[in-house]
N, C-alpha and C positions, 0 to 999 in steps of 0.2 A: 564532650569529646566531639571534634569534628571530623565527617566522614569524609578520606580521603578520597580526593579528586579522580575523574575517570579519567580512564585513558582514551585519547582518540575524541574524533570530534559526535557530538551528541547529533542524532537524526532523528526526526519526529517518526513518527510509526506510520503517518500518513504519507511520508517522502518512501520510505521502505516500500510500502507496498502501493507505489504511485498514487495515491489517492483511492484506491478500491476498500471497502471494508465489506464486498460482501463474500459467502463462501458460503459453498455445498452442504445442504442440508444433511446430507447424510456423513458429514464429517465433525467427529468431538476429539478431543487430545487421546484415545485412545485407538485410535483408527490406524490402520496398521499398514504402509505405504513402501511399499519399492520402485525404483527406479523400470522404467518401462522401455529407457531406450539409453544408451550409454553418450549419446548426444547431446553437449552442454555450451556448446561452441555461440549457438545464438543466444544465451542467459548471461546477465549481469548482475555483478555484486550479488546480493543475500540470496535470488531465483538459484542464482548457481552452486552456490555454498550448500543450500539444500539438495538441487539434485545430483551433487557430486557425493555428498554425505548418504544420499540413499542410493549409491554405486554396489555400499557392500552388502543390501540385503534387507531385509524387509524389519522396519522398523514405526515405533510409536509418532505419534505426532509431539506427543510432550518431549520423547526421548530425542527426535530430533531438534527441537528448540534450544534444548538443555545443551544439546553438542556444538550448537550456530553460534548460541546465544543471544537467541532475540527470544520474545515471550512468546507466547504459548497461542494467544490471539491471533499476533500477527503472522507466525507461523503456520497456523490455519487457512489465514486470507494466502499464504504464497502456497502453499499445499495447495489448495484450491486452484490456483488459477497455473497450478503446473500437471497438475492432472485434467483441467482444459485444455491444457495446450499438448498433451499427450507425453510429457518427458515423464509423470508420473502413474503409478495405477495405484490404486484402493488392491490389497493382498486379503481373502476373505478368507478369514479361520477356516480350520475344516472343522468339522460336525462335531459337535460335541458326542461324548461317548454315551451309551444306548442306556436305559436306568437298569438292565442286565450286568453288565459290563462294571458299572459304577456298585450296585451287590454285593459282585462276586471282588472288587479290591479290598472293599468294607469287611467282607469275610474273611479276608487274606490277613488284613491287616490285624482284626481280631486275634486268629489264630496266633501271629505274631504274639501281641499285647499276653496272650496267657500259657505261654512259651515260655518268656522270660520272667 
């Protein structure tokens, strides 16, 4: 079977992201990114698709690829070079819960289990 034709014209990944492959180390497809400024006016094609998609909140780097539809890599490289440019920020979890805290749901949930 032959896989039906794409739509739209094919762009290499190095035209996407002007020729840049490199990006912030402290960035993996799980890094969790919001828009930093609601400012999209100077960004073209895919730079903008992205930060108009991180308008509504803070979101994964895979999850945003998946919603663009470019891969995951080259998503990284425009992550990257849009949180240089300051239209995006890195959103850092808050704290994980205290091993108190994680206990006492353990115990909860027990309770539960020998309830029913």
């Amino acid at each position: 079977m032959t896989p039906a034709p794409r739509e739209g014209p094919l762009v290499g990944s190095w035209a996407v992201t002007d020729g840049h492959t490199s990006l912030r180390a402290d960035l993996d497809p799980s890094t969790l990114v919001t828009a930093a400024t609601s400012s999209v006016h100077d960004l073209r094609d895919e730079r903008r698709r992205v930060a108009e998609h991180c308008q509504g909140g803070v979101l994964g780097i895979a999850d945003i690829a998946g919603a663009v539809g470019l891969s995951v890599l080259v998503t990284l490289v425009l992550v990257s070079q849009l949180l240089d440019s300051g239209h995006l920020r890195v959103q850092v979890p808050a704290e994980a819960p205290s091993m108190a805290v994680l206990e006492e749901v353990l115990r909860g949930l027990r309770r539960l289990e020998l309830a029913s």
